[in-house]
Backbone bond lengths (Angstrom), bond angles and torsions (degrees), N, CA, C in turn:
res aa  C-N    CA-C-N  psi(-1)  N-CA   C-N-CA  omega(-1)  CA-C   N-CA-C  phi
1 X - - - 1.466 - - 1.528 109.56 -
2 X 1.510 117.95 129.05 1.257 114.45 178.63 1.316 114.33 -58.57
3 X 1.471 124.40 177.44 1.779 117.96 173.47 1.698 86.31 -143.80
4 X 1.301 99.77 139.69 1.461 119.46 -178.53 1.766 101.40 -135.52
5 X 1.268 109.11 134.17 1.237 136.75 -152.72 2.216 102.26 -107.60
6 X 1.219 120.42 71.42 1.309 95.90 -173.34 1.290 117.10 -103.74
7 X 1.630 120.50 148.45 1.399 118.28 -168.04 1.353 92.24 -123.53
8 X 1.173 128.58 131.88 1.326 145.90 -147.67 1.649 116.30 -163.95
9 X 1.041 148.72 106.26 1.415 131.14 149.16 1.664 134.31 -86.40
10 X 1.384 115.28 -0.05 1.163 124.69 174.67 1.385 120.29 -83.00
11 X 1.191 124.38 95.21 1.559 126.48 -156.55 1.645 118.96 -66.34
12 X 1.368 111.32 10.16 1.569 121.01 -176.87 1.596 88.56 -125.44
13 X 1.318 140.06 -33.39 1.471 122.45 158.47 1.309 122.67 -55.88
14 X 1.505 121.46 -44.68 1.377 130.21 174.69 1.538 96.36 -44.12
15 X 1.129 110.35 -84.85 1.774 109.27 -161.01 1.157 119.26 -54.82
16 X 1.592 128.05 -27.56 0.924 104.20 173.82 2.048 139.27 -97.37
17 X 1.898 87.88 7.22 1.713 103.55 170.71 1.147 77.78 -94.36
18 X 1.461 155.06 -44.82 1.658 136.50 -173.26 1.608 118.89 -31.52
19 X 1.835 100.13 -58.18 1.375 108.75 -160.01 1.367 110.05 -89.76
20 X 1.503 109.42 -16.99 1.871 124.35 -173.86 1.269 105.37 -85.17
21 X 1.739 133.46 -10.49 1.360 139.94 -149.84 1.756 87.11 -125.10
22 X 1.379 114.26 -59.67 1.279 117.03 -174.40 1.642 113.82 -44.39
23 X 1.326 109.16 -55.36 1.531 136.90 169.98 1.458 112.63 -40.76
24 X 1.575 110.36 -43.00 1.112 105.10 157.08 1.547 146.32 -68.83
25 X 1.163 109.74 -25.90 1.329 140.58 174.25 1.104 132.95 136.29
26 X 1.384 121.84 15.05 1.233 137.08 -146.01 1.525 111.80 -88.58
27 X 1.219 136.46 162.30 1.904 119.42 154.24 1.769 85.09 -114.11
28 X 1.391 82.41 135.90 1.923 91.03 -173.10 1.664 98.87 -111.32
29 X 1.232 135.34 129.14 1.678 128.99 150.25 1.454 107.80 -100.10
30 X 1.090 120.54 140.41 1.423 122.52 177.83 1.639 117.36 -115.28
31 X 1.296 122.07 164.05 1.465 110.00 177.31 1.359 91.58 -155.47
32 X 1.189 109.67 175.42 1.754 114.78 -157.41 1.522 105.49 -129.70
33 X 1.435 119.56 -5.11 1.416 105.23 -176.56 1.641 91.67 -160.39
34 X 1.246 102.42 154.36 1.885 124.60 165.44 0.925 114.59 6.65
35 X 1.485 98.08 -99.68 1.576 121.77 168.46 1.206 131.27 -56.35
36 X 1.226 134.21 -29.20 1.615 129.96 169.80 1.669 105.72 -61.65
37 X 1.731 93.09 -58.26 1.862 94.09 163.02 1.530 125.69 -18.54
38 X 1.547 98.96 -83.69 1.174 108.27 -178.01 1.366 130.42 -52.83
39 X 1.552 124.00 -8.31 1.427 129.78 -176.53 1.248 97.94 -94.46
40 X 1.609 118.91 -41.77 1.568 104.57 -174.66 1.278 101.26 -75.25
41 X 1.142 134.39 -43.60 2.019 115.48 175.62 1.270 132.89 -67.21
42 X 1.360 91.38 -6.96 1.797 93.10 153.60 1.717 117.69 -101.02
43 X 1.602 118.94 -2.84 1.237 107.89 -161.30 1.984 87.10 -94.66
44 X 1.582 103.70 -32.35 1.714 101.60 -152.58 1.228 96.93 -119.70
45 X 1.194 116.16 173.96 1.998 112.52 -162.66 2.078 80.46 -117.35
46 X 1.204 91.42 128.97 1.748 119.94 160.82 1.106 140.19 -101.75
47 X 1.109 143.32 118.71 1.695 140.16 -164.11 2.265 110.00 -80.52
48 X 1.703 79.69 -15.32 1.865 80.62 171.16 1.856 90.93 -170.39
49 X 1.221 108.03 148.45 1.774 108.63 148.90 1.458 111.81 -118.30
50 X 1.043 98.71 136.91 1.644 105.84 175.82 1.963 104.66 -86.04
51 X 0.823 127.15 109.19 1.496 127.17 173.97 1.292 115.48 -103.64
52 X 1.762 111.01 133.26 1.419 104.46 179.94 1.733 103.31 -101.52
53 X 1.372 121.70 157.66 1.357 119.60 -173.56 1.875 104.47 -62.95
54 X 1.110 117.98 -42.60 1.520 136.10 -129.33 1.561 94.57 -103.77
55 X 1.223 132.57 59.32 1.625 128.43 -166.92 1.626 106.60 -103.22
56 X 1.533 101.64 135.85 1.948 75.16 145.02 1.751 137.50 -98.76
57 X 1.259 96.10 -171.50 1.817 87.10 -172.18 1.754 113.79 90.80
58 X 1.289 88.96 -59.58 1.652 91.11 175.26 2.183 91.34 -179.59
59 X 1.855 89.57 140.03 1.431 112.52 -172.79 1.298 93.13 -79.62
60 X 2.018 98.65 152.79 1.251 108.04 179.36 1.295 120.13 -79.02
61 X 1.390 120.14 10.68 1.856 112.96 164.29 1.282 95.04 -69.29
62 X 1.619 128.79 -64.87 1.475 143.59 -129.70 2.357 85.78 -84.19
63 X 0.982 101.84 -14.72 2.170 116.59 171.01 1.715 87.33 -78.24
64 X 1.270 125.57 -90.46 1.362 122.81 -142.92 1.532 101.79 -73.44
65 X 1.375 146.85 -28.90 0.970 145.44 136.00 1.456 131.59 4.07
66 X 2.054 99.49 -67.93 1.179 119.39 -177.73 1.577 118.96 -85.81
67 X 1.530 110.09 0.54 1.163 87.89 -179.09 1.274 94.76 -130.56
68 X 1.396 117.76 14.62 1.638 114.78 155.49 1.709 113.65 -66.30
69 X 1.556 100.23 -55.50 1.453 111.57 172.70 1.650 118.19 -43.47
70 X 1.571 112.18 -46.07 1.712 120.15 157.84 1.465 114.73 -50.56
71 X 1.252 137.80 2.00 1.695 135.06 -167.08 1.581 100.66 51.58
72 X 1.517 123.58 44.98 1.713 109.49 162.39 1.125 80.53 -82.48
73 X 1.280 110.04 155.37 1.808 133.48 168.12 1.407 89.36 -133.36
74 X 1.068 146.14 53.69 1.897 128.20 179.76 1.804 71.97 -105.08
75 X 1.818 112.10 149.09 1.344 101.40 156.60 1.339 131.63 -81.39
76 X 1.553 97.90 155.20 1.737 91.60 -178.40 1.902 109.12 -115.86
77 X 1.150 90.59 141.89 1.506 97.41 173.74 1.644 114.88 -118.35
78 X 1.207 109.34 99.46 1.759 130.25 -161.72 1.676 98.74 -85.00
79 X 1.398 106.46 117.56 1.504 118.61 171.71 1.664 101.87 -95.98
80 X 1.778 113.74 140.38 1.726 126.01 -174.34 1.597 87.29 -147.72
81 X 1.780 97.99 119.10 1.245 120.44 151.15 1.506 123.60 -48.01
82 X 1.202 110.14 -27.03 1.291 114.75 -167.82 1.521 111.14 -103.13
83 X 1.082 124.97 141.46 1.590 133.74 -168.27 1.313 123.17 -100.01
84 X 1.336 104.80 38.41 2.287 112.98 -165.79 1.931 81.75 -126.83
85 X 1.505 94.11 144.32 1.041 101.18 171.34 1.748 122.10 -63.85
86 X 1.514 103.17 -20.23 1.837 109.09 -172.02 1.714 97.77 -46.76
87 X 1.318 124.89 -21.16 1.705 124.52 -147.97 1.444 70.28 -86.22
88 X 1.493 110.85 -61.83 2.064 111.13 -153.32 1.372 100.61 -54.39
89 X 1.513 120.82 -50.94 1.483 96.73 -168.76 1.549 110.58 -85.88
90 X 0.764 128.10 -8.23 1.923 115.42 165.31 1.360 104.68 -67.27
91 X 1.385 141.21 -46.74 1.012 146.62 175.41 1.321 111.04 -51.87
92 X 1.357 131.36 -49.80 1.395 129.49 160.84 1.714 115.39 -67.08
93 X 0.851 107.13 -54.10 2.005 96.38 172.31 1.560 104.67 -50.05
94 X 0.920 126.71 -70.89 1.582 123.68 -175.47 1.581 113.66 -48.25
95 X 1.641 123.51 4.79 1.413 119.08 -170.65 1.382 149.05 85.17
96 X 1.330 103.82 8.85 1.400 130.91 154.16 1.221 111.20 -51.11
97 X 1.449 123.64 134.40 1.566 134.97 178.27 1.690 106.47 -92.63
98 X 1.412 121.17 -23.26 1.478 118.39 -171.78 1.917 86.87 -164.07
99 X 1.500 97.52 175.71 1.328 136.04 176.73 1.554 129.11 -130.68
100 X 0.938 123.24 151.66 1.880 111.96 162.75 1.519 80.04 -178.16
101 X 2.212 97.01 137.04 1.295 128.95 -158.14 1.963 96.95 -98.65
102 X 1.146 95.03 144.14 1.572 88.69 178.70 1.725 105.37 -93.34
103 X 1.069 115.03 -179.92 2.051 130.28 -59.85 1.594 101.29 -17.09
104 X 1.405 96.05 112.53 1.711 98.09 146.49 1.333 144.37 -108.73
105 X 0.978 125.98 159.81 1.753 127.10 173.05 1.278 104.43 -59.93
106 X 1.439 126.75 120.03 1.228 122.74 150.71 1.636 137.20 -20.81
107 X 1.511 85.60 -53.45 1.260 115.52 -175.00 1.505 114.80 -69.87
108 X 0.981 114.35 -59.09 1.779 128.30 161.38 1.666 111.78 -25.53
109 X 2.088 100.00 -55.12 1.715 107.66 -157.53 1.741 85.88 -73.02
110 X 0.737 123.68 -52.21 1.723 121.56 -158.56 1.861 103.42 -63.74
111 X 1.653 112.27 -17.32 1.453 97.02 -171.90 1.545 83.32 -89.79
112 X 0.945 137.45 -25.11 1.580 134.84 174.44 1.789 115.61 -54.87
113 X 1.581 88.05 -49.38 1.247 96.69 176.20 1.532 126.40 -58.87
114 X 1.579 114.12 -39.75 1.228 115.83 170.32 1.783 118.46 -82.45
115 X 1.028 106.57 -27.08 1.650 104.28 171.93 1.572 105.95 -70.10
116 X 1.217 132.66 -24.91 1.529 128.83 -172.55 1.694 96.78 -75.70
117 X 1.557 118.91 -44.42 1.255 119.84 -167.76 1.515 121.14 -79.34
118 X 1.492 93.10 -20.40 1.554 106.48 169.46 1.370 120.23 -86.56
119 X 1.201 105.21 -13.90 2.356 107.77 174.79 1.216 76.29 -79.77
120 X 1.559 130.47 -67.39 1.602 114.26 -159.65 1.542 139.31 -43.12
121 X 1.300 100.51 -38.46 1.636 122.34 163.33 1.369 112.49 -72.96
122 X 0.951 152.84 -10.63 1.377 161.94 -157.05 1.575 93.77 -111.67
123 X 1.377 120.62 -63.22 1.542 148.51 169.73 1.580 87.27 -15.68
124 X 1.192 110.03 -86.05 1.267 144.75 -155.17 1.789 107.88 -67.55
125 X 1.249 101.98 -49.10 1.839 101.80 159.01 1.736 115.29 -47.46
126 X 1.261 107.38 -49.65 1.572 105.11 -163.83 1.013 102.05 -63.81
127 X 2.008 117.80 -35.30 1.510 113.52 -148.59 1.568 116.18 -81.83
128 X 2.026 102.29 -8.47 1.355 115.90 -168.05 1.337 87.93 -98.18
129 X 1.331 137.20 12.87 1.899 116.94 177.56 1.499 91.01 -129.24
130 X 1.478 125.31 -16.04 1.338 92.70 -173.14 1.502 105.53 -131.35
131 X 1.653 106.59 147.97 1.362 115.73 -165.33 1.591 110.19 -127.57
132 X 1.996 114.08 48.47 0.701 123.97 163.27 1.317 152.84 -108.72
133 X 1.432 134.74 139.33 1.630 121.10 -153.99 1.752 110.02 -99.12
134 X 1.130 105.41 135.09 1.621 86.85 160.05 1.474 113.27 -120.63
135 X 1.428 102.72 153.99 1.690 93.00 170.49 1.143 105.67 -158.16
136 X 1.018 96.84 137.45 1.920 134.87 -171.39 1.777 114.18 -116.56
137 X 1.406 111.24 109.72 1.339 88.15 -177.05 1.179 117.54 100.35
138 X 1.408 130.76 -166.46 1.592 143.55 124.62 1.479 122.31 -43.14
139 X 1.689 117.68 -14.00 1.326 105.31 -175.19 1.446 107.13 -103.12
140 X 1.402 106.10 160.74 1.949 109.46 154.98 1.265 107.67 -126.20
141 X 1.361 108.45 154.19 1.283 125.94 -165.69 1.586 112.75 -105.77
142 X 0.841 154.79 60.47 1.295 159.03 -179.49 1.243 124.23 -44.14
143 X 1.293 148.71 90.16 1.299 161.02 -136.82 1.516 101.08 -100.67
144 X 1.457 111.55 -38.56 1.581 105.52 -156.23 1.315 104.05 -97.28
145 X 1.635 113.89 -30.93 1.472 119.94 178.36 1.760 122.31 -104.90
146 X 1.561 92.37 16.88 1.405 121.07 -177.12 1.593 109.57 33.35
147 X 1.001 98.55 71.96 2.324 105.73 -179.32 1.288 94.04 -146.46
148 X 1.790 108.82 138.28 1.283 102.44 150.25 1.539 88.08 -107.46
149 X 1.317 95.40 165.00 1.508 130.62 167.86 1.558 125.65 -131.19
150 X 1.562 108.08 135.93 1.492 110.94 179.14 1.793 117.75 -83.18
151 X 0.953 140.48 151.03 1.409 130.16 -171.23 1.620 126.46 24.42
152 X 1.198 122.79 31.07 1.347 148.86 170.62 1.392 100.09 72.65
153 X 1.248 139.90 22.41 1.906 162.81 163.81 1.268 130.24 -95.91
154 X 1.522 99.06 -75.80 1.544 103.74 -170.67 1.821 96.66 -77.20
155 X 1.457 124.98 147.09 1.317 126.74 173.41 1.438 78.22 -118.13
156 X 1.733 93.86 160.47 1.356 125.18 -179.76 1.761 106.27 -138.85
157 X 1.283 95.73 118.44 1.396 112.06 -173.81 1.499 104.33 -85.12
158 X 1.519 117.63 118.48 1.720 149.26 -169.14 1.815 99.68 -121.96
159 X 1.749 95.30 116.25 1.504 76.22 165.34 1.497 127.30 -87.31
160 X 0.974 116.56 -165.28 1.873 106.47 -173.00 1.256 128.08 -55.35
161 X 1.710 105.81 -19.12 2.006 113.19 -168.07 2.017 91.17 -70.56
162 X 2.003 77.60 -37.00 2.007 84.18 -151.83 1.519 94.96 -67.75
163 X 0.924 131.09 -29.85 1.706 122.09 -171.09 1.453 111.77 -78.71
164 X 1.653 119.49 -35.98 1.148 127.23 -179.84 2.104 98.60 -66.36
165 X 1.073 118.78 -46.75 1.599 139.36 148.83 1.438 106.91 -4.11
166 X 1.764 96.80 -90.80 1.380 107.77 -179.57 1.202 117.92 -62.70
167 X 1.583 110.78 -40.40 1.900 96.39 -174.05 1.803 103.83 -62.59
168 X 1.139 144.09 -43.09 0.988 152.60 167.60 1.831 107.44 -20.62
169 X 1.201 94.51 -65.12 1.586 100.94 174.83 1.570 129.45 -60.76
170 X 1.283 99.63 -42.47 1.249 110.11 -169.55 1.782 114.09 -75.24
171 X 1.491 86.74 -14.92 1.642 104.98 168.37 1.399 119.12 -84.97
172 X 1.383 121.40 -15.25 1.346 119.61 -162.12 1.762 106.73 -133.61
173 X 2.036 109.70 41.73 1.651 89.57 -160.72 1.229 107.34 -87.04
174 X 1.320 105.26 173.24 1.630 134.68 -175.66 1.617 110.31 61.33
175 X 1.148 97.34 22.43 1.647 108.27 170.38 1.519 107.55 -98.50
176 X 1.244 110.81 126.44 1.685 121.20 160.46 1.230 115.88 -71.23
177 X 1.232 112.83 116.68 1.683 115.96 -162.71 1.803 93.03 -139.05
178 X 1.432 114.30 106.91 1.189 140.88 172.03 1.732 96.53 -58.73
179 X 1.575 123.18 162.13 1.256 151.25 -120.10 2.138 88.51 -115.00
180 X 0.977 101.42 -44.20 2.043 131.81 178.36 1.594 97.25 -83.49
181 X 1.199 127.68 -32.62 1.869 105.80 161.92 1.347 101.34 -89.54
182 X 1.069 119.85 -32.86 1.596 98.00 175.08 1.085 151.80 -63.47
183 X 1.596 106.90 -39.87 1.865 124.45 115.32 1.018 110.19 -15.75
184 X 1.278 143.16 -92.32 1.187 119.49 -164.58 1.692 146.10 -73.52
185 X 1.563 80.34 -18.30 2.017 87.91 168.98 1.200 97.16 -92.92
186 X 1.138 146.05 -72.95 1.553 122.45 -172.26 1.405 129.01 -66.08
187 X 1.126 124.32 -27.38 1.598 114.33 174.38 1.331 103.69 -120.47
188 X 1.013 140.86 16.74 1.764 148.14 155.41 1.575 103.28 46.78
189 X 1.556 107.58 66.76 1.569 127.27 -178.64 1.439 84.45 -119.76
190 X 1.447 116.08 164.29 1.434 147.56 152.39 1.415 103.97 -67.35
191 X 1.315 110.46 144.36 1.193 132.08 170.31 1.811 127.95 -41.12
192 X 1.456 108.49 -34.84 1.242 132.01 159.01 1.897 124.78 -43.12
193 X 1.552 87.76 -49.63 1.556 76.36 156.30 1.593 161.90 0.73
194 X 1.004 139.80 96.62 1.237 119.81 174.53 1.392 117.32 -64.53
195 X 1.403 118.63 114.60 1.360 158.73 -165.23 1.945 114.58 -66.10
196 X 1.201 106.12 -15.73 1.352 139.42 -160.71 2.060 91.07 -62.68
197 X 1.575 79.26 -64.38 1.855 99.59 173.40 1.472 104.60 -27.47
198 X 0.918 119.97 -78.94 1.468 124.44 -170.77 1.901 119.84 -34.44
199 X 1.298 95.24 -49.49 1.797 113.10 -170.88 1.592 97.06 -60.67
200 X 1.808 118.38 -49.16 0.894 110.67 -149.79 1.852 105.32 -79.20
201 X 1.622 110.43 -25.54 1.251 113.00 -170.09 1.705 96.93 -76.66
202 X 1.649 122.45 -33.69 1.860 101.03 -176.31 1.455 89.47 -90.05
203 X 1.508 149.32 -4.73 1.447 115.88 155.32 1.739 114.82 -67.17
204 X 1.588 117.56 -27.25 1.725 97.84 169.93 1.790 107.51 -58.25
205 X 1.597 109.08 -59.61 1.357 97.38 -170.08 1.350 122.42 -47.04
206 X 0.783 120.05 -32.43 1.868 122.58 -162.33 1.572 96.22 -73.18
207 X 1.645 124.18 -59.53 1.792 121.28 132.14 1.458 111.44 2.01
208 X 1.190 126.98 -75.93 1.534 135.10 -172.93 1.242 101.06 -63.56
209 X 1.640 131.15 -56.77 1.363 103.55 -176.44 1.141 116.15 -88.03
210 X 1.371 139.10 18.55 1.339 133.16 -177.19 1.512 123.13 87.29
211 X 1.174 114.41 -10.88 1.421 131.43 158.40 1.272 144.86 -62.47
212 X 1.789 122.87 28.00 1.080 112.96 -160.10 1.421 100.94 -89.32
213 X 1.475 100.71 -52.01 1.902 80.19 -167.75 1.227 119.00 -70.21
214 X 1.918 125.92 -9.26 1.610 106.75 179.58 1.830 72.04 -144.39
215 X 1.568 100.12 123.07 1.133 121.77 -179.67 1.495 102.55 -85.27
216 X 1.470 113.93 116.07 1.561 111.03 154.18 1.357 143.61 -78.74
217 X 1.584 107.51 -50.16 1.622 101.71 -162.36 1.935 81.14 -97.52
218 X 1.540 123.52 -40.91 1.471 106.16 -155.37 2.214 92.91 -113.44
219 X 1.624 63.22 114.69 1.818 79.32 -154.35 1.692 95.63 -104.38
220 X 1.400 113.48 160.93 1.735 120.63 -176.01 1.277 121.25 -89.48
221 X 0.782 140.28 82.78 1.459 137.05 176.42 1.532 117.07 -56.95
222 X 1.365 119.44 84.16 1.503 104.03 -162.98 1.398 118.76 -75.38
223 X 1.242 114.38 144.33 1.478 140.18 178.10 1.573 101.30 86.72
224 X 1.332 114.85 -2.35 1.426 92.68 -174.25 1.889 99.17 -125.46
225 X 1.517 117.53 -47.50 1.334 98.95 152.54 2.037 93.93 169.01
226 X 1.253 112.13 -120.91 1.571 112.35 -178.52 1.397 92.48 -131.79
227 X 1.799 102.05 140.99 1.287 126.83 136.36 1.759 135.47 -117.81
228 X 1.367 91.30 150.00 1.605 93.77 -174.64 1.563 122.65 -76.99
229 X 1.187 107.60 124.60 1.913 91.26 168.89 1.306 113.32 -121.78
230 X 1.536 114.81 126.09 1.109 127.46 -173.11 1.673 127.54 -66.82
């Protein structure tokens, strides 16, 4: 049985992802504020946390943040009352794997919910069959022990979207790969999507490799989308 981790303070949201999640099959723990959150997802291993932005004690940027910096990799799927993109992309810089804006569709959060838990398992399939490196650059890419590293020393800590990100690329270079395949091979959304996701996760990496203001290997192809150069 999966275990889903939700941090919630709205006591009519709690019960009702409790009883709509349970129903599904789920084992749900819930917590009501920041910090209680954040201790149980670092104390117990989770197959997803649902995080809401709007907590007390401590907000769920300053939650997914801290336990990216801890190496949790469980994915998180961050719920924002508020409807401006500033919520989505902080939520993605701080290490969020997905989003969904409140009022939501039931129906919508749970297909989110299962596509987040299913990249993760997938993640984790490839990483147990394959024991291959790539390297581009100063970096290597480590597939099996999931790290990149700069000059085979410095490691650089990627949370799960960005590694699933980079391995993606590093598999597919000198290919022009539009913003809507990338959506769909790495986060297995429809094309419909807001596209936004994408920019903000290769502006962290390029961050990670040191590339922001003159991008080397993951370069823009304008109007048509990014390619990698190895």
């Amino acid at each position: 049985m999966k275990k889903i981790l939700i941090i919630e303070d709205e006591l009519g949201v709690q019960i009702t992802l409790e009883d709509r999640l349970e129903a599904e099959g789920y084992q749900i723990v819930v917590k009501g504020d920041g910090i209680s959150g954040e201790e149980e997802a670092k104390a117990n291993d989770y197959d997803l946390i649902i995080l809401d932005v709007m907590l007390p004690k401590r907000d769920g940027f300053s939650v997914c943040k801290h336990l990216r910096s801890a190496n949790i990799k469980t994915p998180i799927l961050m719920l924002t009352a508020r409807n401006t993109n500033i919520d989505v992309i902080m939520g993605l810089q701080q290490g969020a794997d997905d989003y969904v804006m409140k009022p939501f569709d039931m129906g919508v959060l749970i297909a989110r919910i299962e596509s987040c838990i299913r990249r993760s398992s997938i993640k984790e399939e490839k990483i147990e069959k394959s024991c291959e490196n790539y390297k581009f650059g100063e970096f290597t890419l480590d597939i099996k022990k999931g790290t990149l590293t700069k000059n085979n020393e410095d490691s650089i800590l990627l949370n799960a979207q960005e590694f699933r990100l980079l391995e993606y690329f590093v598999t597919h270079p000198n290919e022009i790969l539009d913003r809507n395949k990338i959506l769909d091979d790495v986060w297995g959304y429809d094309t419909d999507i807001y596209t936004r996701t994408v920019d903000v996760h290769i502006a962290k990496l390029r961050f990670h490799l040191g590339e922001s203001q003159k991008p080397n290997h993951i370069r823009t192809i304008r109007g048509l989308g990014y390619k990698f150069i190895p």
